[in-house]
N, C-alpha and C positions, 0 to 999 in steps of 0.2 A: 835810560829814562824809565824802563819798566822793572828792572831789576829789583825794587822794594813791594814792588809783588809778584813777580815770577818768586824768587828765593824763598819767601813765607809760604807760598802753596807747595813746595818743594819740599821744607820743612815738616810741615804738617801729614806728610806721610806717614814720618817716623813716630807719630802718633799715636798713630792707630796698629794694632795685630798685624803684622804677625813683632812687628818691633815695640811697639808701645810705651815710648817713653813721652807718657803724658804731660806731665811738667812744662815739657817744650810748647803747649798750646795754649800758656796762659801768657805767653810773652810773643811768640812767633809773629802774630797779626800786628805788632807794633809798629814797627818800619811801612806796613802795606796803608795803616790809616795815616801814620802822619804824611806819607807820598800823596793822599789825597786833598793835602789842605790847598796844594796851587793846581791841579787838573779845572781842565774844563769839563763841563759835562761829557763831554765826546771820549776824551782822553779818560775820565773818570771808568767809563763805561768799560773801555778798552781796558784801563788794569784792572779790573774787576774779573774780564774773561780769563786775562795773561794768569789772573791771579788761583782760579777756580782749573783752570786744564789741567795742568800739572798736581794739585791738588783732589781733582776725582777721578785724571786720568790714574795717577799712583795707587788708589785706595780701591779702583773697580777693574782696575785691568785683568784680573781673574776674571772675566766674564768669560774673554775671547775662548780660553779651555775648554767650554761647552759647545762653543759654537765650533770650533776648529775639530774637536777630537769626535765629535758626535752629533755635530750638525754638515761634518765633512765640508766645510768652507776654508777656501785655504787660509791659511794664518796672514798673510797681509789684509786679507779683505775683513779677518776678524779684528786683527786694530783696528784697523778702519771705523768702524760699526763701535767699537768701545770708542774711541776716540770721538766719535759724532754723539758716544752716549753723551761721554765727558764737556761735549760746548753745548749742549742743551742744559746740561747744569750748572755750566757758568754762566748761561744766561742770568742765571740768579746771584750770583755772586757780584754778576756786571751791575745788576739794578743796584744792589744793596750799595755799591761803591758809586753810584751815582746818587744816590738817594742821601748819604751820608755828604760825601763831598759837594753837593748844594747846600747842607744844612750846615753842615760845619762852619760854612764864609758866613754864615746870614742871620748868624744868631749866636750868644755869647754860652748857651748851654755847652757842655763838655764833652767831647769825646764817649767819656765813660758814660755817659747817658744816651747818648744819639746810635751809638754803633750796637748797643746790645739791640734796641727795641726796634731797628732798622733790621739788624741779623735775625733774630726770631719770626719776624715777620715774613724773611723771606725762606727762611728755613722749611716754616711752618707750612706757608705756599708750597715749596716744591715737594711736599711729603704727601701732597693731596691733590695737585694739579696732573691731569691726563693719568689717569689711576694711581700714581702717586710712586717715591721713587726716594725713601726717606735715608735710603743710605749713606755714612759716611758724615752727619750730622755730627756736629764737632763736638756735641755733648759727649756721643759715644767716644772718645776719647780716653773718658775719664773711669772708666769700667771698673778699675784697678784703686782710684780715688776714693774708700765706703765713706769714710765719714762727710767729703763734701757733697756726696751723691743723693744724701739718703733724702735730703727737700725733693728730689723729684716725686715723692709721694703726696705730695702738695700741687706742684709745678708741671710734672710729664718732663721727660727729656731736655725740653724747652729751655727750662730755668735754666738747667745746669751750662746748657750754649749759654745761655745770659751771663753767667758769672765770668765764665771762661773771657767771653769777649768783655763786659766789662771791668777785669783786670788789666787784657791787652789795653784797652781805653783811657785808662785811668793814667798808663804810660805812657802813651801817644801823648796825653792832657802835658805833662812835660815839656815835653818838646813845643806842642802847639801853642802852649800858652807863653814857650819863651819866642815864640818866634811873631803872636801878636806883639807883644811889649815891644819888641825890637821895631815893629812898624807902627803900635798905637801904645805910646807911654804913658796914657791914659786909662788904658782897657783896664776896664774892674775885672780882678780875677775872684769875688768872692763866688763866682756860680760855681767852679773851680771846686776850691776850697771846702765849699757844703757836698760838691761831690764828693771827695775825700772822705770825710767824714759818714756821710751815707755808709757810701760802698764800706767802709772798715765796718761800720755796727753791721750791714748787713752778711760780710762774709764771717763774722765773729758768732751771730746769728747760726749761719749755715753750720759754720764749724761743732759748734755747742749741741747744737739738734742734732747733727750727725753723730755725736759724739754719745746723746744720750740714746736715740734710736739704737743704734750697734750695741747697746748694754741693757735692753731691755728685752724681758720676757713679756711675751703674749701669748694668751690662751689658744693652743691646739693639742692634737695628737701626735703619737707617734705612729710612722706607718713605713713598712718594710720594703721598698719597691726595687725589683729588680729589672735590668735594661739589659737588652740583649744585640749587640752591633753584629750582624751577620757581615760584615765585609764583603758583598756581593759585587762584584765588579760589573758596572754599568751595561756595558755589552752581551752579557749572560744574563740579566734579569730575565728577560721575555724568551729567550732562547730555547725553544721547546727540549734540545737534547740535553742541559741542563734542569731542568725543571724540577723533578727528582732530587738534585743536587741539593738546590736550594733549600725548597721543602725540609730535608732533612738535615739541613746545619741549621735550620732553624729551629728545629726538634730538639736536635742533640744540646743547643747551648742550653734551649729553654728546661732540659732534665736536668745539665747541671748549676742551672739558676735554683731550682727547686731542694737542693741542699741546705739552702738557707732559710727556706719556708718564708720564701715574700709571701705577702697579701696580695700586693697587685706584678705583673710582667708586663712589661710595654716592646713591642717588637716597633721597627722603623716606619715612616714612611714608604707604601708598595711595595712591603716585606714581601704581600702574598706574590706569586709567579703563574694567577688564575685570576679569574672575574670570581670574588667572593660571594656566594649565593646562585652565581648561574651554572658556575662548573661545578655540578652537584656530585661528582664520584670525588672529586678533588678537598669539596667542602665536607662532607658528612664524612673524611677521613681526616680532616683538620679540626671538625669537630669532638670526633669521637676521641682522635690525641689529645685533644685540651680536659675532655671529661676526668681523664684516669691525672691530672696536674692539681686541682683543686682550689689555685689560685685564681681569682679574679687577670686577663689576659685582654691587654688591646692592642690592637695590630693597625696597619696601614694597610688597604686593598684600594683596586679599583674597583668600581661598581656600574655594572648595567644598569640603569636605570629606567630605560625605556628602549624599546628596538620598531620604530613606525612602520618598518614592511623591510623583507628580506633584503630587498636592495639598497635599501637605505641604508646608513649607518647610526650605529647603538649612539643612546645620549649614557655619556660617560661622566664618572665622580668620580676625584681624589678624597678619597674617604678612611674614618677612622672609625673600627667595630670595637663593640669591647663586651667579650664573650662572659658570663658570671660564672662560680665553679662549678655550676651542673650544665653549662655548655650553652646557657641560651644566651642569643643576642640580645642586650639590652638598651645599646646605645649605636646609634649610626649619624656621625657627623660628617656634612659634607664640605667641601672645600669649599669657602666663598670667594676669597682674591685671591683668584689664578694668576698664574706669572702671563704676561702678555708675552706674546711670540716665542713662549716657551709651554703655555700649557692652551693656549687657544689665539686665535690672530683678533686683536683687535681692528673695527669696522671691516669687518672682512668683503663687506660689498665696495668700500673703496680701495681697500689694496687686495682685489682679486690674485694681483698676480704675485704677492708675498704670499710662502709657505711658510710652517715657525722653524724658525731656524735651528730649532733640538730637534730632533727625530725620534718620532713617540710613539705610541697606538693610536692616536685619534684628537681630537679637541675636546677639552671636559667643558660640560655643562656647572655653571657655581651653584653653590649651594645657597639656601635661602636664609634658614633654620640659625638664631641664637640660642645653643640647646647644650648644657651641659650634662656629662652622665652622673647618677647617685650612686653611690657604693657605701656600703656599712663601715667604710674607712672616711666618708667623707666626699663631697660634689668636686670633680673638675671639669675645664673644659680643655680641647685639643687642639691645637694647630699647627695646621698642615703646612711644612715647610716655613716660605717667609712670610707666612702671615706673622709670625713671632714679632715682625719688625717696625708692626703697624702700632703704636699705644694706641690709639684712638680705638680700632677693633676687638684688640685685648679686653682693653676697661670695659666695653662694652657687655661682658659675657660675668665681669666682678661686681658690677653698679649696685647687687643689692648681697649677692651673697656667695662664696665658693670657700673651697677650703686648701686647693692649691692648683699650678699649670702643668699642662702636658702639652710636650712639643714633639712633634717625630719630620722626621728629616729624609732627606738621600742627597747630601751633600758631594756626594760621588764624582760630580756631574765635573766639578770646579779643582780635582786633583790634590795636592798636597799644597795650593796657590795659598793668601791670607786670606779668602773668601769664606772658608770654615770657620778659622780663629775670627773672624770677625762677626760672622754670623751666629757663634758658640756668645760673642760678648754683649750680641745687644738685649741678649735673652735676661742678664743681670739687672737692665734695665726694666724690664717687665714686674723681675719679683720683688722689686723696691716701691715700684709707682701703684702696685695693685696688692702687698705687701703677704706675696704666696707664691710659696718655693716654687721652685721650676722642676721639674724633670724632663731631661732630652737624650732625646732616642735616635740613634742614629748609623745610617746603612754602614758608612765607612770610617765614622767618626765628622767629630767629636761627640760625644756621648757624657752625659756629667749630670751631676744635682747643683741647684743653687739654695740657701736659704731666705728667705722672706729678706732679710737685710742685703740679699744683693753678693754675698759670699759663696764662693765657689768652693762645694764641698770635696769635689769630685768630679773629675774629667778624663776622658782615654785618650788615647793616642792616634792616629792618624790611621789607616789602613789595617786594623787588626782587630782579629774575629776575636771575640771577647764577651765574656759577660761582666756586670758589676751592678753589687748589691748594697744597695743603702739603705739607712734610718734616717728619714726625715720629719720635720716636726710641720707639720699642717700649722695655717694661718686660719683665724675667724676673721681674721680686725678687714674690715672696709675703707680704704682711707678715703684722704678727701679726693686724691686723684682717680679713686676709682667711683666715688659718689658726682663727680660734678664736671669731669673731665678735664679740658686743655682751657679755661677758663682765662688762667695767667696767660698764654699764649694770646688768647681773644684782645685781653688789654693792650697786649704789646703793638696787636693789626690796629684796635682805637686810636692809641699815639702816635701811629705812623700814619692816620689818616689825617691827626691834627697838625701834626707836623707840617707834613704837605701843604693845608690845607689855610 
């Protein structure tokens, strides 16, 4: 009975990284919408869940890695906990298929119309409800896709879930509408029909812009940036009898970075293996090596920021410095969206008795601050880890001006899982919708440049100590998705309220 949506969420794994055969997700959801034309709301709800487990359990089960290898919980109880992630986000899956299969009996509109702007809506929900969790968004799918991609610089991510499901819709429409006939030999199929027509101009649309985007020059620079993936293995970060270690493979890559004469060096995510600025024998010798490089240098540290009395414990930042070539600090960005129960326990007055389930130094304090740094190559801003995977936070930092992104990572955490490769993919997304390259830095990989169209110029490999040095071209251009935000998205919550309503 549930089979034509278990199989589709099944499907749709192969979608996404580490397999990525995209294609499959413009047709996969077909069989799951037309099983909703005879459910009851009840049943509805039910394959919506059936349909999303298998579907986010596949796409996140790399979680469990962090929690099991270095949150030391045993590996049953770590499924467990991915699994309980996985039906909190079919909860939304569930609505969306209840939401649709009420609408579908009770109105002659089409598939291809009802199931995008019901999908977006609740897409859009769960990328912002309870600090928000936007993974695995069927847009990202299409990473690999440039030319249908390149509207998200219009649209946000959003659209491109739009297109995806209103193709699967437009199939379902098929079936559905031979299966009214069969019961109403009356039933006007022109709403049908003018869908048809729509969605063709509209993905011809898509296609054409993508088409011309990918072939266009825009005014920037060129600028020489090199990335340095120290490969530090997770459990030696903080480890005082490595220390030293560290320290100095990340010296030694960043000497033979400097054969190429970057302009700027970006080292990882909590490259440093010190509190940057407190451990002052530690810093004014990290300083004084960066003096005699010449290159502009940004690194990951954490940072003390406040210590209220010995007993107490320091308020801590995931932060990004960015040293200029006579060694001074000129930028300190601090992390704003921490991972919950990975980088601080949310309400932690109600779950006293939850600790975060990674094992770490402490709980960071977020950062406050929308602050990009200036360099004579050009303004970017940084972020730290998966803030990458927020657009809404992104655009926020592009709304009037920048000239390209910086991301740094420690992807370490999640092993050789699709966790990386997918977290390496949504980042394409970012330099399409805010229309400025990427560069990502990264502990143990993936490491790589994007350009402003969303094209991967360059990317490392898995677990190896590496440098690599590229010529990227800087973005001026503003689009609309960085001027006015998730706007399309807003329409899609209006029609779903008229809908209803």
């Amino acid at each position: 009975m549930y089979l034509p949506a278990v199989i589709p969420g099944l499907i749709l794994i192969f979608c996404f990284p580490k397999f990525s055969y995209y294609p499959l997700a413009w047709i996969a959801l077909t069989p799951f919408l037309v099983s909703l034309l005879d459910k009851s709301p009840q049943k509805a709800f039910i394959s919506g869940l059936l349909f999303g487990i298998p579907y986010f359990f596949g796409t996140t089960y790399w979680i469990y890695h962090s929690i099991t290898y270095y949150g030391h919980i045993p590996f049953i109880v770590s499924i467990a906990l991915v699994f309980i992630l996985s039906l909190y986000m079919s909860l939304y899956t569930g609505l969306f298929a209840l939401l649709f299969s009420m609408k579908i009996k009770k109105t002659a509109l089409p598939a291809m119309f009802l199931a995008p702007v019901f999908w977006v809506t609740v897409e859009f929900i769960r990328s912002y409800a309870l600090t928000g969790f936007p993974w695995s968004s069927i847009g990202y799918s299409q990473y690999k896709f440039l030319a249908a991609i390149q509207v998200s610089d219009i649209t946000g991510i959003y659209g491109i879930s739009f297109l995806v499901i209103a193709v699967n819709g437009a199939l379902a429409d098929i079936f559905i509408l031979r299966r009214r006939r069969a019961s109403m030999p009356l039933f006007a199929s022109y709403h049908t029909l003018i869908g048809y027509v729509v969605l063709s101009v509209l993905l011809l649309y898509v296609l054409s812009y993508g088409y011309w985007r990918t072939h266009q020059n825009r005014h920037g620079n060129n600028l020489k940036v090199s990335i340095v993936q120290g490969n530090i293995e997770q459990d030696k970060k903080w480890d005082a009898s490595y220390q030293s270690e560290v320290i100095n493979t990340y010296k030694e890559l960043t000497l033979k970075a400097l054969v190429y004469s970057p302009s700027l060096i970006i080292w990882p995510e909590t490259s440093l293996p010190f509190y940057f600025g407190t451990d002052t024998d530690l810093t004014e010798d990290l300083l004084s090596f960066k003096r005699q490089t010449g290159a502009y240098l940004l690194l990951g540290s954490v940072i003390v920021k406040e210590r209220p009395s010995a007993n107490s414990p320091a308020k801590l930042t995931n932060s990004a410095v960015l040293l200029d070539s006579d060694g001074k600090v000129t930028y300190i960005y601090d992390k704003i969206h921490l991972v919950p129960f990975g980088e601080y326990v949310p309400l932690r007055r109600v779950l006293f008795f939850v600790d975060k389930l990674v094992a770490g130094i402490g709980d960071y304090t977020p950062g406050e601050k929308l602050i990009k740094a200036n360099t004579p190559y050009g303004s970017f801003a940084t972020f730290v880890c998966y803030e990458i995977i927020f657009p809404g936070l992104v655009r926020k930092f592009y709304s009037k001006d920048g000239d390209f992104i910086v991301t740094i990572t420690n992807d370490a955490w999640f092993g050789k899982t699709a966790g990386p490769d997918q977290h390496f993919s949504m980042a394409v997304f970012r330099a399409i919708e805010n229309r400025k390259p990427v560069i990502r830095a990264a502990n143990t990989g993936i490491s790589g440049f994007i350009d402003s169209n969303g094209k991967i110029l360059l990317k490392t490999a898995f677990f190896e100590r590496t440098i690599e040095t590229a010529d990227i071209k800087t973005d001026t251009s503003r689009s609309f998705y960085s001027k006015f935000g998730d706007i399309f998205s807003y329409v899609c919550i209006v029609l779903t309220l008229l809908l209803i309503l």
